[in-house]
N, C-alpha and C positions, 0 to 999 in steps of 0.2 A: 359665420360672418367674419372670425376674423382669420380664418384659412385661407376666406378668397382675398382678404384686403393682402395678405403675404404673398400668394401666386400672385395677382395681381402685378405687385410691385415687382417681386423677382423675374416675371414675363416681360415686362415692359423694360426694364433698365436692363434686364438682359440682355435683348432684341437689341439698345443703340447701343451698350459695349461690347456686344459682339461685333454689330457694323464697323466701328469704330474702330476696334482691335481687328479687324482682316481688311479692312479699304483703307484704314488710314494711319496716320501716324496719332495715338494716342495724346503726345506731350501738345500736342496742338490745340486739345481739347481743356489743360486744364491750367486756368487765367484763376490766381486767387483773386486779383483787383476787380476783375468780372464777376466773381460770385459775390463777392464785397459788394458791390453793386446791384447787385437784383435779388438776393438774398437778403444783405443788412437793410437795403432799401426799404423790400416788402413788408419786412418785418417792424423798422420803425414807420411807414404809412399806417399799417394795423395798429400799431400802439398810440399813432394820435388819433385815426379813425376811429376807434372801442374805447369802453369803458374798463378800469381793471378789472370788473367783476366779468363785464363780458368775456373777455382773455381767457380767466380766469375756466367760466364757462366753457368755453373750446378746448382749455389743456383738457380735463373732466370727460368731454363729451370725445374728446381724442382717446385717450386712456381708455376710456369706456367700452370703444371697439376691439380693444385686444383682452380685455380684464374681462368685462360684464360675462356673466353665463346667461345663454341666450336660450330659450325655453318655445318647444312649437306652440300655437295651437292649439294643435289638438291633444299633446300631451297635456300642457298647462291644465283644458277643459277633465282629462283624465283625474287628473289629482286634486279637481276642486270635486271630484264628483266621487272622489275614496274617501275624500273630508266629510262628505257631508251625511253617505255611510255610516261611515265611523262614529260623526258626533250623534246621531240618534242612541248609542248604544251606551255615550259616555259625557261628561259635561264639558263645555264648550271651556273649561279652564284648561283641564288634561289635550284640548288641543293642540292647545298652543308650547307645545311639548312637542308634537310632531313633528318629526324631521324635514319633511316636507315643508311645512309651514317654514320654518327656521332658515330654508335655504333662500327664499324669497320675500325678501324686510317689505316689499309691501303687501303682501299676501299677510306676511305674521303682526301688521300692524292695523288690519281688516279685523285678522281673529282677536286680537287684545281688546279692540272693540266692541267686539260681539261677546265678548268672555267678560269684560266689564259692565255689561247689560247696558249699554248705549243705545238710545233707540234708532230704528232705521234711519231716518230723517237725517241723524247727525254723526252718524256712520256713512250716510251718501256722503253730508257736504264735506265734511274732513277727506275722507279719498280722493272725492273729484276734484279739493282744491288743491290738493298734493298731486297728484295726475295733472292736471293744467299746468303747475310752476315746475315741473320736470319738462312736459311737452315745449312750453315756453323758454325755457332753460337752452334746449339743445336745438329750439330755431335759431337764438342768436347765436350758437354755435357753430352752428350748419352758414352760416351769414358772414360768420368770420372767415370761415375757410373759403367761401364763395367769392367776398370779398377781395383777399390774399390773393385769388388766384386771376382776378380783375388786375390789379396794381401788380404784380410781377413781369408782364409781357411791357406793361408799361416802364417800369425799371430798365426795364433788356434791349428797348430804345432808345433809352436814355443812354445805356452805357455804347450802344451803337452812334449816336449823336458825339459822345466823349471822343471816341476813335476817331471818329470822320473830322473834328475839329484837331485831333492831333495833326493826323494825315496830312489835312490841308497846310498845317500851318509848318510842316516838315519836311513837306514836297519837295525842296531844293537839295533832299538828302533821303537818297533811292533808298539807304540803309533802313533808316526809320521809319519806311511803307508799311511793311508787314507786320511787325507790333503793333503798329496804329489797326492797322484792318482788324489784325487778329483779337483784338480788345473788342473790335466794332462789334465783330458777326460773334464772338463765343460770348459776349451781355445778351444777346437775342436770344440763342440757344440755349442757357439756362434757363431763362426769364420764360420760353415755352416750353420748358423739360417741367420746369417747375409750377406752371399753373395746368398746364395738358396732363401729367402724371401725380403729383402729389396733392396740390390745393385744391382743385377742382374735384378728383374724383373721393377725394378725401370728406369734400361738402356733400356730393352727393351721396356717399357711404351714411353719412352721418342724420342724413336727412331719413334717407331708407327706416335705418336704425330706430329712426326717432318714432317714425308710421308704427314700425311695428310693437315697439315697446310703448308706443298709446293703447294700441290694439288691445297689448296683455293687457293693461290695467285696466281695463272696461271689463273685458270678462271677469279679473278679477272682483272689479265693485260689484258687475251681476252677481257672480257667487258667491260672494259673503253676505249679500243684501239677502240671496233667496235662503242661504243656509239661517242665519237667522230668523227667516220666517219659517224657518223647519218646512222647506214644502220636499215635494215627492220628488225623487232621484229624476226618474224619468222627465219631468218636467226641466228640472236644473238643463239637466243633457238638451233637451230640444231650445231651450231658450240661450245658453251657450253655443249652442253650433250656430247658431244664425249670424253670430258674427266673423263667422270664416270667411273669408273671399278667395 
């Protein structure tokens, strides 16, 4: 996941500085008062529109895409299914020792569970209510970056509208045309660089993200629920795959 969010980016800003570096004159392209504009804009519309904790929420769910270790599947279902092996053979305390368990804090917060003799019932509602306020967590994430990328094209009009009122009001001085335009059209072209490439596909990365690490922790609550009931390997394995898509 976050291999493609890297290509991604490097393909895309590639592709318009490359255009830009063989058609055109670069220095043309870059207006600090223009990214002032549709950047600082963006940025403080978001901070009246969110909550700090929301923000907060997005830097997290941002971060998350390049940090988190991202786990298949069908490996995930592999290694609940060497756990559950293994604990027949040894007590569900020396699990949690496991490396495995260890490398995924809510997998090792299923077996602490099940190793502290918590009955099923409240070993579901504790996971699925941690599972929900994570899921929830990185919708209003996904909402911010969504958001952001709504209010940027907006900005990049705005700073278009700046220029045009320059312009006009300068017109008796041919000199002062072309800074005025140039302010107009490069507010535009950030304000679409920046919700078309960064905010936008940044929301839907994160939205992606968010499906699939719901995904894991269901199979996880399956498998610690069935491991506790100590049932039969082959059972876990067929009641796990059904949630592949």
């Amino acid at each position: 996941m976050r291999t493609s969010v890297i290509i991604g980016f490097l393909l895309g800003f590639g592709i318009i500085i490359s255009v830009i570096f063989f058609k055109q004159e670069p220095s043309l392209y870059l207006n600090w008062a223009a990214l002032a504009i549709t950047l600082g804009g963006t940025i403080s519309a978001v901070i009246i529109y969110f909550s700090p904790q929301a923000l907060k929420n997005a830097w997290k769910s941002l971060i998350g895409i390049f940090k988190d270790k991202q786990y298949r599947e069908i490996d995930l279902i592999g290694m609940i299914l060497d756990i559950s092996k293994q604990s027949k053979g040894t007590s569900f305390k020396s699990m949690i020792e496991n490396e495995s368990v260890k490398e995924i804090p809510f997998l090792a917060k299923g077996m602490n569970l099940v190793a502290d003799g918590e009955d099923i019932k409240h070993i579901e509602e504790v996971l699925s209510r941690d599972s929900r306020s994570c899921t929830e967590k990185n919708i209003i994430a996904e909402r911010v970056f969504r958001i952001a990328g709504s209010f940027a094209p907006m900005f990049g009009m705005m700073g278009t509208v700046i220029g045009l009122i320059a312009m006009l009001y300068r017109v008796k001085d041919p000199a002062a045309i072309p800074a005025a335009m140039g302010l107009a059209l490069v507010t535009t072209f950030y304000g679409l660089v920046l919700a078309a490439l960064i905010f936008k596909p940044l929301s839907g990365k994160i939205r992606d993200k968010n499906n699939t690490d719901t995904r894991v922790r269901e199979i996880i609550i399956a498998g610690v629920i069935s491991i506790k009931n100590n049932e039969n390997t082959h059972k876990i394995k067929e009641k796990l795959l059904g949630y592949l898509h």
